[in-house]
C-alpha positions as CSV (number, residue, x, y, z in Angstrom):
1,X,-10.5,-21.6,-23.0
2,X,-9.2,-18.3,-25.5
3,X,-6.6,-20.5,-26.7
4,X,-9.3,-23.6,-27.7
5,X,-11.2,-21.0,-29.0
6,X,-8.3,-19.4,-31.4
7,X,-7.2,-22.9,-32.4
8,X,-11.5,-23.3,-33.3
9,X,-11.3,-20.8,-35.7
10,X,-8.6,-21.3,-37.2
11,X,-9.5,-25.3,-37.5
12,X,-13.0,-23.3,-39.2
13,X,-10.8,-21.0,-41.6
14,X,-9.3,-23.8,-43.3
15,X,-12.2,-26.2,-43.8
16,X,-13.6,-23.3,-45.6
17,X,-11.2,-23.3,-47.8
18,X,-12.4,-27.1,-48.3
19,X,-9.1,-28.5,-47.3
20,X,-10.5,-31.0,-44.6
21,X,-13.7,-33.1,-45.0
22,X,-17.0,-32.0,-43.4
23,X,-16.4,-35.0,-40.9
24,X,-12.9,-34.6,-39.7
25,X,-13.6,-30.9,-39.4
26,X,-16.8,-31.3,-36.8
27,X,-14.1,-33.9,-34.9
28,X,-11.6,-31.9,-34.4
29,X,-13.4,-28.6,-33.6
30,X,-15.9,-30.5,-31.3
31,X,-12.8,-32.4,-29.8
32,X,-11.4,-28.3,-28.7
33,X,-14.2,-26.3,-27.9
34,X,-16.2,-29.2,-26.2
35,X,-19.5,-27.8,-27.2
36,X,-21.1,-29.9,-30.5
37,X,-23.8,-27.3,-30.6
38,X,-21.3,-23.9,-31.1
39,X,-19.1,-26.2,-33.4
40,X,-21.6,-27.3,-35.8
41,X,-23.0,-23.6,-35.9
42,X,-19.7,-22.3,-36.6
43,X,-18.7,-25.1,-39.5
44,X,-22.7,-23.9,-41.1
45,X,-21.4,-20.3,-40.7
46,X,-18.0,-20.7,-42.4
47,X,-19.6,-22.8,-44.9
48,X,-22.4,-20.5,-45.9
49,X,-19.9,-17.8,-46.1
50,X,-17.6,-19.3,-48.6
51,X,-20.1,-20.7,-50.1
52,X,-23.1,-18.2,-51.0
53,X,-22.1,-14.8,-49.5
54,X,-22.3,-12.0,-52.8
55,X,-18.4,-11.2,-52.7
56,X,-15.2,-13.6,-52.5
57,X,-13.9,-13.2,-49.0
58,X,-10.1,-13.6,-48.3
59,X,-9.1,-16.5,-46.5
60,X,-7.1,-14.1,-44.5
61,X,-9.8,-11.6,-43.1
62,X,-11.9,-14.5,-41.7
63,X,-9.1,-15.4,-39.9
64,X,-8.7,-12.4,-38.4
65,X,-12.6,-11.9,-37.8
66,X,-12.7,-15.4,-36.2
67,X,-9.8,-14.6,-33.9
68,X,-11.0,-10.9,-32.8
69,X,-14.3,-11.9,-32.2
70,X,-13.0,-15.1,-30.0
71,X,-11.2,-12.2,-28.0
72,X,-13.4,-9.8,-27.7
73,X,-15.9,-12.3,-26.2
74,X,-13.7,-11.8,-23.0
75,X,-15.2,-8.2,-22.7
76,X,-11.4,-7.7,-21.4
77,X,-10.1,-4.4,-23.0
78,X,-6.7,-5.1,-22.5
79,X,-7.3,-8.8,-24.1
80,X,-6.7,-7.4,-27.8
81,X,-5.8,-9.7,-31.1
82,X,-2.5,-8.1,-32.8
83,X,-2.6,-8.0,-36.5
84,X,0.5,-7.6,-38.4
85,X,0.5,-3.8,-38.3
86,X,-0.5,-3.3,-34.6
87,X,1.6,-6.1,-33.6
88,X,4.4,-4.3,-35.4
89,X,3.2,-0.9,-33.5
90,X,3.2,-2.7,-30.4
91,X,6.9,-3.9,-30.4
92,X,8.2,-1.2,-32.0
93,X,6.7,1.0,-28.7
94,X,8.2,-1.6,-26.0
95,X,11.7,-1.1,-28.1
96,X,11.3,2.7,-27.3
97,X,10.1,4.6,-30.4
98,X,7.3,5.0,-32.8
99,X,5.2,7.3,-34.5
100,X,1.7,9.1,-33.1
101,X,1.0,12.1,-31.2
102,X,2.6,10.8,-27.9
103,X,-0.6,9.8,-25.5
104,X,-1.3,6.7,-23.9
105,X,-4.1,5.3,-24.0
106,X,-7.2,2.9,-22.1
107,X,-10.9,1.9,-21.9
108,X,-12.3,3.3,-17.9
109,X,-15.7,3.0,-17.8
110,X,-15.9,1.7,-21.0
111,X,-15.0,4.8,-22.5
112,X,-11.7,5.6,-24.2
113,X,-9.6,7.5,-21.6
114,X,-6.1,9.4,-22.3
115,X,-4.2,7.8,-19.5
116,X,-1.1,10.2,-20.0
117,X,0.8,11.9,-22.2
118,X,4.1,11.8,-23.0
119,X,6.4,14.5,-22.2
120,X,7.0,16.6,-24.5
121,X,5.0,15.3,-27.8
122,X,2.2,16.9,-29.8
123,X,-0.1,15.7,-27.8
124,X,1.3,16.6,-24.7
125,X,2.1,20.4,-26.4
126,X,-1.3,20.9,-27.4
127,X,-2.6,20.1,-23.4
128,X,-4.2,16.8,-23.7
129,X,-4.5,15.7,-20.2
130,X,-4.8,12.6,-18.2
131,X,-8.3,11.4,-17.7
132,X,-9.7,13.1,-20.5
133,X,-11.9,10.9,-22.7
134,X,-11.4,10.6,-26.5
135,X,-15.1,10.6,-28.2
136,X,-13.9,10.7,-32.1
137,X,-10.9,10.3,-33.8
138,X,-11.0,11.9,-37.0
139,X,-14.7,12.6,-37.0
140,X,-15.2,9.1,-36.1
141,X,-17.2,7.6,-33.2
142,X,-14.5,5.8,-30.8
143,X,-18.0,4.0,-28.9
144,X,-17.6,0.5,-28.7
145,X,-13.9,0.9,-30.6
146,X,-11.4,-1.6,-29.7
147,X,-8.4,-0.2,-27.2
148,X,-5.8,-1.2,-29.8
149,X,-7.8,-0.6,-33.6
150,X,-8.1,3.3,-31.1
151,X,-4.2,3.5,-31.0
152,X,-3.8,2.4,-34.6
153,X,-5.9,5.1,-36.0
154,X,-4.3,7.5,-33.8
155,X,-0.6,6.4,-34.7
156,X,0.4,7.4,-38.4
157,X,3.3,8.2,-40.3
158,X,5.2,11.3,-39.4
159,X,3.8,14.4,-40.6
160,X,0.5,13.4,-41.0
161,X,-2.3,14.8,-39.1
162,X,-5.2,13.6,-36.5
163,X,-8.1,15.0,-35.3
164,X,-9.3,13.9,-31.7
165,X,-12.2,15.1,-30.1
166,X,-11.9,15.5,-26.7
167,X,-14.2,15.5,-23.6
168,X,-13.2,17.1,-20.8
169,X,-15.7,17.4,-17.9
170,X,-19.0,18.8,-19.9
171,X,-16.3,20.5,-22.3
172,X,-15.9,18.9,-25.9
173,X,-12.9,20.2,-27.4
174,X,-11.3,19.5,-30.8
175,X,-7.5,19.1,-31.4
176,X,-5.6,18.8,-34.2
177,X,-2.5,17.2,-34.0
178,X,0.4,16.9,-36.2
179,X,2.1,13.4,-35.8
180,X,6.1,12.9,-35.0
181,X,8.7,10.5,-34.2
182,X,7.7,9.8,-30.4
183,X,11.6,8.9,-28.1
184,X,10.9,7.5,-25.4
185,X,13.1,8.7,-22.8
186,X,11.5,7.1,-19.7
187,X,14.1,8.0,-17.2
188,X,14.9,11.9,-16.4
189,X,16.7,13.8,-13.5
190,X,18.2,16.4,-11.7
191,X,19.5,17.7,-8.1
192,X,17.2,19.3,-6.2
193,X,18.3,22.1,-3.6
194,X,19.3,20.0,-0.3
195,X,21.0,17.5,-2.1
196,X,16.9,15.6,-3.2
197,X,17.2,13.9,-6.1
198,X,14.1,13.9,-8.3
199,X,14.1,11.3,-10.9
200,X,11.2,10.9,-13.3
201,X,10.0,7.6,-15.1
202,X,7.7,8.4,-17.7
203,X,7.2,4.9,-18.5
204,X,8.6,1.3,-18.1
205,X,9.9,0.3,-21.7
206,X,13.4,-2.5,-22.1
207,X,15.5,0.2,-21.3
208,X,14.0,2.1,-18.1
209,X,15.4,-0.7,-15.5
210,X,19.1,-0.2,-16.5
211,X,18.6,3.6,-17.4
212,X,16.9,4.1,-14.0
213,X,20.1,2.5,-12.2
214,X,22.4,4.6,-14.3
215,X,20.7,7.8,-13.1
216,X,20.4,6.6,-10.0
217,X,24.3,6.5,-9.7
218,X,24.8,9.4,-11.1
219,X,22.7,11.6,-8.4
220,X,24.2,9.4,-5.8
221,X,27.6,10.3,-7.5
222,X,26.7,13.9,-6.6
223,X,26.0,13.4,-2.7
224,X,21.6,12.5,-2.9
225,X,20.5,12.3,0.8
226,X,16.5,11.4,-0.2
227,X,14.8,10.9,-3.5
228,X,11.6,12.1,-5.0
229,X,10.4,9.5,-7.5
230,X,7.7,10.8,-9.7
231,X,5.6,8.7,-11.3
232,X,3.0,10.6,-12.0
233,X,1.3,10.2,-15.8
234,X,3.5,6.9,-16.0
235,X,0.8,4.9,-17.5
236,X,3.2,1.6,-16.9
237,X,5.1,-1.1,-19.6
238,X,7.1,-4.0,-18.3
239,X,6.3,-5.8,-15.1
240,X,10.1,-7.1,-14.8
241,X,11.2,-3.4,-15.3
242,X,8.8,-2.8,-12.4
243,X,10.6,-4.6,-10.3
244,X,14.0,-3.9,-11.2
245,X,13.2,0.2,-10.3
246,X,11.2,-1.5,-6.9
247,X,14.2,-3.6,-6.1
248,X,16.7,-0.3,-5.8
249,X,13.9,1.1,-3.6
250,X,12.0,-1.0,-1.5
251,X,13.9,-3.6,1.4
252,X,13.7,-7.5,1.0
253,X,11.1,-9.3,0.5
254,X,8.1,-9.2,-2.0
255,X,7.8,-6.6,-4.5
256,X,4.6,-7.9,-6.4
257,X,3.2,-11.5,-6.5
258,X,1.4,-12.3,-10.1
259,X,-1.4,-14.9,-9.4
260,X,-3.1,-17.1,-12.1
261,X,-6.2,-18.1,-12.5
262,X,-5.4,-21.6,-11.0
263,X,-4.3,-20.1,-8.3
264,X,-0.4,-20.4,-8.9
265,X,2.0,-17.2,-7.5
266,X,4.8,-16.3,-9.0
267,X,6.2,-14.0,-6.0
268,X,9.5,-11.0,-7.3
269,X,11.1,-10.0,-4.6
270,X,13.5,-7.2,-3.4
271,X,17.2,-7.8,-2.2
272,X,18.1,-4.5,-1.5
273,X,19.4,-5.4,2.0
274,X,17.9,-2.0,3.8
275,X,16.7,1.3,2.2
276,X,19.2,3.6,1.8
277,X,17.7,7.0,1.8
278,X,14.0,8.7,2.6
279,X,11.8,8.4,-0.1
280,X,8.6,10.0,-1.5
281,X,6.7,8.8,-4.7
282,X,4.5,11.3,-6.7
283,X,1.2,9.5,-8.3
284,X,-1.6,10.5,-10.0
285,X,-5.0,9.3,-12.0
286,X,-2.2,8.5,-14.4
287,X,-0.3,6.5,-12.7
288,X,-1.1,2.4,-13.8
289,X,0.0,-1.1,-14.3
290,X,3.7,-1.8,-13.6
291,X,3.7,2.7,-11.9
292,X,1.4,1.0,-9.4
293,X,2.9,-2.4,-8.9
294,X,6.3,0.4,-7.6
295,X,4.2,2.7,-5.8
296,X,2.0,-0.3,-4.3
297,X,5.3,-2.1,-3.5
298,X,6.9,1.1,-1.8
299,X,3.6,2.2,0.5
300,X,2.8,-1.4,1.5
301,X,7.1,-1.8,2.9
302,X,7.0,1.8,4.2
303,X,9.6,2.4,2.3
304,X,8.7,5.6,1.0
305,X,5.4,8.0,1.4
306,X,2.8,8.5,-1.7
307,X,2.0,11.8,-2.3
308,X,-0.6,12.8,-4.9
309,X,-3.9,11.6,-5.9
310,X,-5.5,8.4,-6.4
311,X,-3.8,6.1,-9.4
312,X,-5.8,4.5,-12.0
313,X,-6.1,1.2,-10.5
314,X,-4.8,-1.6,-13.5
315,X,-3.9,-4.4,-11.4
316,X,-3.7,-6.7,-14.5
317,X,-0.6,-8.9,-15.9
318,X,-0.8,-9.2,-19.6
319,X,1.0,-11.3,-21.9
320,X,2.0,-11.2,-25.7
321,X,1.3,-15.0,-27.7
322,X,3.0,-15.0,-30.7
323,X,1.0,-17.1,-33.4
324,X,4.0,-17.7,-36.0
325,X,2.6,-15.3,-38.5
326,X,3.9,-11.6,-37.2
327,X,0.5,-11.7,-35.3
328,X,-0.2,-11.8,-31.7
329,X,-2.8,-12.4,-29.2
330,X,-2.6,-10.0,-26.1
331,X,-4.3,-11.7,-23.5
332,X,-5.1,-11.0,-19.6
333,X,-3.4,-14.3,-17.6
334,X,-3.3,-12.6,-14.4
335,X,-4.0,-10.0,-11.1
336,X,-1.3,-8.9,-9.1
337,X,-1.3,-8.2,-6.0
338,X,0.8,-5.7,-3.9
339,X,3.2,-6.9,-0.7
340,X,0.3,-6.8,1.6
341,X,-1.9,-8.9,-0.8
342,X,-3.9,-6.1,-2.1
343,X,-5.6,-6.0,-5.5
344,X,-5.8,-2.7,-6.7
345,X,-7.2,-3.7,-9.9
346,X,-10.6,-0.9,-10.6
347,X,-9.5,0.1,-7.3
348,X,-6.3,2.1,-7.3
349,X,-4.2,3.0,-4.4
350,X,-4.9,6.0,-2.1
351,X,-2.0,8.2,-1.7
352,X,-0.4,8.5,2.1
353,X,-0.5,12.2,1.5
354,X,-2.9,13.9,-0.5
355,X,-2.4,17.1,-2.8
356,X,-4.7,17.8,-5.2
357,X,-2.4,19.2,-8.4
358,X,-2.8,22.9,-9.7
359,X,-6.1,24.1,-11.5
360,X,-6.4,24.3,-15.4
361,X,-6.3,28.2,-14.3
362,X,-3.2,28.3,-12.2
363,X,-0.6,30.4,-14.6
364,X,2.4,30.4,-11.9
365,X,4.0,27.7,-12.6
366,X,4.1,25.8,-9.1
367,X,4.0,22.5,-8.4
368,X,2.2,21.6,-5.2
369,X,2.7,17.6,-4.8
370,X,6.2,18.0,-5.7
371,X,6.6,21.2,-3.1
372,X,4.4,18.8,-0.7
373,X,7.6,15.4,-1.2
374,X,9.7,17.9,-0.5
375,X,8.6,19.3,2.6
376,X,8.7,15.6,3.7
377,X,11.7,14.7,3.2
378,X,13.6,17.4,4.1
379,X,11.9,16.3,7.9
380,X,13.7,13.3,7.4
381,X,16.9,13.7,5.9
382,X,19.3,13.8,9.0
């Protein structure tokens, strides 16, 4: 249906530029959308428009009107249309860099909602914290604001500065941030004592599959005899990377399976012929999309034990359509669903073991949920 609906208005965009009969126009749009009623309304819009509204409107920003508003008739936040420049901010944040104050970003409860923030950026400096909801940006009202036109005015060029008003709890807080180059380095880790390797994903970008098997080998290199994967504040990236950091952790068999609309499942599956070492995964409200589809994947085999809090609950497969013009339509085409055929989508997934994480007040430095994996494992490593 979106895509009769984008190929509608963009049928409407050039008939107002009078380059296809009145007639010929009704055809075809009537012949897409299947409604006579919504096509002849739109044609008398579109007409009127060019034809009696006080300014000259650009070809080019009805296009984009026509196409946002055929999106955002979804009511989908993550169902967004890419112009050139967030298009362009989009892939250049997949490729692993960009320019912002290093938070990550979504609409819960239809309120914009800091999802995580990236180690060791401005906005993770200034204590920006998962969870906490973004009312303004720059002075500016984020109500009703698109999830991606949010990012955009959040993301500027390096050096520049952004204001974001920030709710936390019954606490409104302003912080000014400074923006810089954001690296992301999604894959960290080191030896723990006891030979536990903790290896931290920050996100799942191009590189985090390959970089996650490097590191990986490394720690194995130096003797690991468990592994404490924290995921926590991973606020996800690329299914397929997903299942390439799944399928070094969990045993054979199904990973995640994406299901359609029609029904169709497209089932990725684990080879990893048994699982090599005791495993504990760290998760948190932060933890979403392709974080859950590993932790989901991990609880659901028993190949590990979740330790934490409750994740964010994005059980949603995404995909970018390209429309030939350095613009893009990111549209929902799927749920997916975990190995026991759970959909954690609004949901989330309930840790095995639960640890609540230190108090805004708590000065010493520890770290409960990861002292908590520990414990565990050492009880297992023989």
């Amino acid at each position: 249906m979106l895509n009769r609906r984008l190929l509608a208005g963009a049928v409407a965009l050039v008939a107002a530029t009078f380059l296809l009969t009145a007639g010929t126009f009704y055809y075809l749009l009537q012949s897409w959308t299947g409604d006579a009623v919504g096509a002849v309304k739109l044609f008398r819009v579109i007409q009127q428009v060019k034809a009696r509204y006080v300014e000259d409107v650009p070809v080019e920003t009805l296009m984009n009107g026509a196409i946002k508003g055929a999106v955002g008739a979804l009511g989908d936040p993550h169902s967004v249309y890419l112009d050139k420049r967030m298009y362009r901010e989009f892939l250049i944040e997949t490729e692993g860099s960009f320019s912002g104050v290093g938070i990550v970003i979504g609409v819960k409860d239809k309120v914009l909602t800091v999802v995580s923030p990236i180690e060791g950026t401005p906005g993770d400096k200034a204590g920006i914290k998962s969870g906490d909801q973004i009312v303004k940006i720059d002075g500016h009202d984020t109500k009703d604001l698109a999830l991606d036109e949010a990012v955009s005015k959040i993301r500027g060029p390096e050096g520049t500065k952004v204001t974001l008003t920030i709710r936390r709890g019954q606490d409104t807080k302003d912080y000014d941030l400074t923006r810089s180059n954001i690296q992301l380095k999604t894959v960290t880790g080191k030896m723990l004592p006891g030979n536990i390797a903790y290896i931290r994903l920050s996100m799942f970008n191009e590189q985090t599959g390959a970089d996650f098997a490097r590191k990986y080998q490394e720690l194995e290199q130096q003797g690991m005899k468990a592994i404490v994967l924290d995921l926590r504040d991973n606020p996800g990236g690329l299914l397929s990377e997903s299942v390439k950091v799944a399928g070094k952790l969990v045993p054979r068999g199904p990973i995640v399976s994406v299901v359609q609309r029609n029904g169709q499942r497209e089932v990725h599956s684990s080879y990893l012929d048994a699982v090599k070492y005791p495993l504990a995964v760290l998760v948190n409200g932060g933890s979403a999309s392709a974080s859950e589809i590993v932790a989901g994947a991990v609880q659901d085999t028993g190949a590990g034990t979740l330790v934490g809090v409750k994740t964010y609950g994005k059980g949603s497969v995404q995909t970018i359509m390209g429309l030939g013009d350095n613009t893009a339509v990111k549209l929902t085409i799927a749920k997916y669903y975990t190995p026991k055929d759970r959909s954690i989508n609004g949901i989330g997934i309930e840790p095995d073991v639960k640890v609540e994480p230190p108090s805004d007040k708590d000065t010493s430095g520890k770290d409960p949920q990861l002292d908590k994996a520990v414990e565990i494992l050492k009880a297992k490593i023989k």
